[in-house]
C-alpha positions in Angstrom: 0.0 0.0 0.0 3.1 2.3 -1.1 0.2 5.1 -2.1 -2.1 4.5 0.2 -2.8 4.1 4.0 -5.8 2.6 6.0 -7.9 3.8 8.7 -9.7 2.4 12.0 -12.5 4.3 12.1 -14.0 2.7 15.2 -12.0 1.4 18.3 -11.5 1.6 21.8 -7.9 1.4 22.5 -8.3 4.3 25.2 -10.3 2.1 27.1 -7.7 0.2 29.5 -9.9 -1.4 31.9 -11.7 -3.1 28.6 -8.4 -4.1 27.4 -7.4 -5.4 30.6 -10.7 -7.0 30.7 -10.4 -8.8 27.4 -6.3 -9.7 27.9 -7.6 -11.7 30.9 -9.5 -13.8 29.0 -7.5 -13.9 25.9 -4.9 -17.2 27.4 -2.7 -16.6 24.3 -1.9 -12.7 24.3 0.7 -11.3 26.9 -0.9 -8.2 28.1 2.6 -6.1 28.0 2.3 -6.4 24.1 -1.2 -4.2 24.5 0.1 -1.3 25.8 -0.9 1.9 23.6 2.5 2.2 22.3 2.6 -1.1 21.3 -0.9 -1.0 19.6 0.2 2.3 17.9 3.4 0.8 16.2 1.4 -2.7 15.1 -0.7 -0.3 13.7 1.4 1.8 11.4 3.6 -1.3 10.7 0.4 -2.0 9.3 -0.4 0.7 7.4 -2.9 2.2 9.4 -2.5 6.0 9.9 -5.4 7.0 11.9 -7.5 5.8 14.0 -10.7 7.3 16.3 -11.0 6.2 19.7 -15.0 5.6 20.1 -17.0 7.3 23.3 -19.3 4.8 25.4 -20.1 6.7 28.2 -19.4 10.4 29.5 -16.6 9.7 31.2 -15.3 7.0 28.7 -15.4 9.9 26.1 -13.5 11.8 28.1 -10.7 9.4 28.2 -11.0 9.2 24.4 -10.4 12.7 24.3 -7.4 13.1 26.5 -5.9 9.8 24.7 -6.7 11.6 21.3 -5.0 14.4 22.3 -1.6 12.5 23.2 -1.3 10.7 20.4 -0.8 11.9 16.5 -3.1 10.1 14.2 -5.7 9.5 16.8 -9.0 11.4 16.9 -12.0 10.4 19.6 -15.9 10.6 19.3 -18.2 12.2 22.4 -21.1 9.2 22.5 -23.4 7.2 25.3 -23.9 3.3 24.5 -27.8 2.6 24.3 -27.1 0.1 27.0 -25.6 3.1 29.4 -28.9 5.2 28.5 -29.4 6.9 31.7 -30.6 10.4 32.2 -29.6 13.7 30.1 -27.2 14.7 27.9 -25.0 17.5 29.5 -21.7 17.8 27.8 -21.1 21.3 26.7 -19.6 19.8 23.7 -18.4 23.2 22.5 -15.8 22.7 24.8 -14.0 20.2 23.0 -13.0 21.6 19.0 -10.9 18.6 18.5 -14.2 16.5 18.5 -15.1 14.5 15.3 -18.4 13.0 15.6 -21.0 12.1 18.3 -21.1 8.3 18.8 -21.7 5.9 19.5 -25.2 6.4 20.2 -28.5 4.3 18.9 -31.0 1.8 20.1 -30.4 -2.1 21.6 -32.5 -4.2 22.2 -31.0 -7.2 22.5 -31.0 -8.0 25.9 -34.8 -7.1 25.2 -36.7 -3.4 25.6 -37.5 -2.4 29.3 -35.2 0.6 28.6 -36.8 1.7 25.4 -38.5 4.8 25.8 -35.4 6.0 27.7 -33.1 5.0 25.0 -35.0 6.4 22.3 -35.0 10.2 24.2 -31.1 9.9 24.3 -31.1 9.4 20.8 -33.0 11.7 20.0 -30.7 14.3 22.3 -27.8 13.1 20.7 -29.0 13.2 17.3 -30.4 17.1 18.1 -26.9 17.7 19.1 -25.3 16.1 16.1 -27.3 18.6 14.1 -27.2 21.9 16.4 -23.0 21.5 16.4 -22.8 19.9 12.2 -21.2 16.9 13.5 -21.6 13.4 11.9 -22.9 10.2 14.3 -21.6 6.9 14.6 -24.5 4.5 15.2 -24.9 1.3 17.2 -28.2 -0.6 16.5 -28.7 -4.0 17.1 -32.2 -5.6 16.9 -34.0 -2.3 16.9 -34.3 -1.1 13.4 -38.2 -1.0 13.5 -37.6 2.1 15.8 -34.2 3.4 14.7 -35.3 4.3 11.3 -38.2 6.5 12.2 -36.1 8.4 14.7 -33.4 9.4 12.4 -35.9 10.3 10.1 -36.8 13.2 12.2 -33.5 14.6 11.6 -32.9 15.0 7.8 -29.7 15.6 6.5 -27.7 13.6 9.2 -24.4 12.1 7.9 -23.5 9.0 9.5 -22.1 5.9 9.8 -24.2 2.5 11.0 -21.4 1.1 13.2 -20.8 -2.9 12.8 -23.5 -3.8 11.0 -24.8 -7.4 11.6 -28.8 -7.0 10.2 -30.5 -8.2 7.1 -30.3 -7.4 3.7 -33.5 -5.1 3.6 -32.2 -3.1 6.4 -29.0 -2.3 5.3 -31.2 -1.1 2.2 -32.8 1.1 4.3 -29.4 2.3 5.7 -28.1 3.1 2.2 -31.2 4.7 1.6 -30.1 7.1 3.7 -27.0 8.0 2.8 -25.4 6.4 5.8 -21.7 4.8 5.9 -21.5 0.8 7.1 -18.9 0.1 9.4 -17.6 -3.7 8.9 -15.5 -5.0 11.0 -14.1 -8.6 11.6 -17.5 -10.1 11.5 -17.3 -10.1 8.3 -14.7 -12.4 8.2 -16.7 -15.5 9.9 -20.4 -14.7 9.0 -22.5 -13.9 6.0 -23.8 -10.3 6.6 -24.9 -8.7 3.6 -22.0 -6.2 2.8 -22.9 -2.7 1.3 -20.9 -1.4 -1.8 -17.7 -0.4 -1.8 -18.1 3.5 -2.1 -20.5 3.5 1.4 -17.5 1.3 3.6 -16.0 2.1 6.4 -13.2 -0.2 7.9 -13.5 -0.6 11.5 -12.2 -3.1 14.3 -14.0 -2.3 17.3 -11.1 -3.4 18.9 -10.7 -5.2 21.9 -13.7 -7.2 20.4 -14.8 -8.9 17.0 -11.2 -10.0 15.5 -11.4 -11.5 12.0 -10.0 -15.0 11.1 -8.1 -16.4 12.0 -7.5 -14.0 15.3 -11.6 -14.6 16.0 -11.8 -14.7 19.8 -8.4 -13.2 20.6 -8.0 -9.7 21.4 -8.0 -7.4 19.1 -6.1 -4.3 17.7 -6.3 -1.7 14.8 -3.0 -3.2 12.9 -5.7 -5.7 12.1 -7.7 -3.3 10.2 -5.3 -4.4 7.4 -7.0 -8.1 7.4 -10.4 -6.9 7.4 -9.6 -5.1 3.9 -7.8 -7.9 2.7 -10.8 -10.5 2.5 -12.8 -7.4 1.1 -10.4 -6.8 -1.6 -10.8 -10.8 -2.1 -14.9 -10.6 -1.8 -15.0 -7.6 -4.6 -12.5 -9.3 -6.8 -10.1 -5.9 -6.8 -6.6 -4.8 -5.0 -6.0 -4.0 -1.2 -4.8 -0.7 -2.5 -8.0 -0.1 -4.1 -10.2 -1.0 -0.7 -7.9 0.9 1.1 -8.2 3.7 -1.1 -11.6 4.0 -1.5 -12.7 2.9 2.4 -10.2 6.2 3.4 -11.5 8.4 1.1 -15.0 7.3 2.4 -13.7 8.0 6.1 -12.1 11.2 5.7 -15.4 12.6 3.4 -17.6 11.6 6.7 -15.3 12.5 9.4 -13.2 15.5 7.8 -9.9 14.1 8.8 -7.0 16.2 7.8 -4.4 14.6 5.9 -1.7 12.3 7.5 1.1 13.1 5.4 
């Protein structure tokens, strides 16, 4: 990839007690390879010049931002998992310029929908916020797309990416339909999830989680992002260099990242 470079667009390597949590688990990783340095290196050994470091809760995003802000290449996203959907949103997110996007935010349901309503008022907070500060949103829906698509609805115009896709065929119709980005990540590797074209791919790990073959179960990293767009590059029958090419130009259009070089 002489002329081209890759990018992680969805990871939480600023998370250390989720590392930690995965490493202990993980019997064949040795947890002093995993420290940020480390992952940074793997990384751009690997080609991969940026990466954003994904918000889950308030104070998780916070730690993305101060991680972001220590380490060149790395950018960081304010966001509130649906499963942490507690309460307001009260970030004064004009605070923060170096912010890229609000995320992840979204609806699911898959430990069922006793926290519905209050899931689908942060959402909607985060997705007013999004539009007040002209910000794009990284989405996490899982088993909820009945009521994620009229929400969004509500707010025309959003740019977005639908993080780790893992749905059927009609609704990542829908999801084009709208102009959003899908994320795919290592799942792709070891599952037959529709995939969307080229042109509307984003690369992601998600790391610690979701490692593609053969790592799948193992911790993982954003050097990995590099395996993830070599079984696309196999799946659309065209180079690395061309999915890295085009899944870069796709995250810098959605993200505004500045150029590396």
């Amino acid at each position: 990839m002489a002329n081209s470079y890759l990018i992680d667009s969805h990871c939480h390597i600023h998370d250390a007690d989720t590392y930690k949590w995965f490493l202990s688990r993980d019997k064949k990783a040795n947890p002093a390879d995993y420290t940020p340095e480390k992952l940074l290196k793997r990384a751009k050994d690997n080609g991969v010049k940026q990466m954003i470091c994904i918000g889950t809760t308030h104070e998780d995003s916070l730690r993305a931002h101060d991680f972001a802000a220590q380490h060149d290449g790395v950018f960081w996203s304010y966001g509130i998992h649906p499963e942490e959907a507690i309460g307001n949103v009260s970030a004064l997110l004009s605070e923060y310029a170096s912010l890229i996007a609000i995320g992840e935010v979204g609806l699911d349901y898959h430990h069922g929908t006793k926290h519905r309503t209050q899931q689908i008022k942060l959402l909607e907070q985060f997705l007013q916020l999004a539009t007040d500060h002209h910000l794009p949103v990284i989405f996490h829906v899982r088993e909820a797309y009945d009521d994620f698509f009229p929400v969004v609805d509500n707010f025309p115009g959003l740019k977005a990416v639908v993080h780790s896709f893992s749905d059927s065929q009609d609704n990542l119709t829908q999801a084009l339909k709208r102009d959003f980005f899908i994320g795919i990540n290592g799942m792709a590797t070891f599952t037959n999830l529709p995939l969307p074209p080229l042109e509307k791919t984003l690369l992601e790990t998600d790391a610690p989680f979701l490692a593609p073959k053969p790592y799948r179960g193992h911790t993982n990293e954003p050097a990995l992002i590099k395996d993830i767009a070599v079984f696309l590059a196999a799946t659309h029958h065209i180079t690395v260099e061309q999915v890295a090419a085009q899944t870069t130009a796709n995250a810098r259009q959605l993200f505004r990242l500045p150029d590396p070089s």
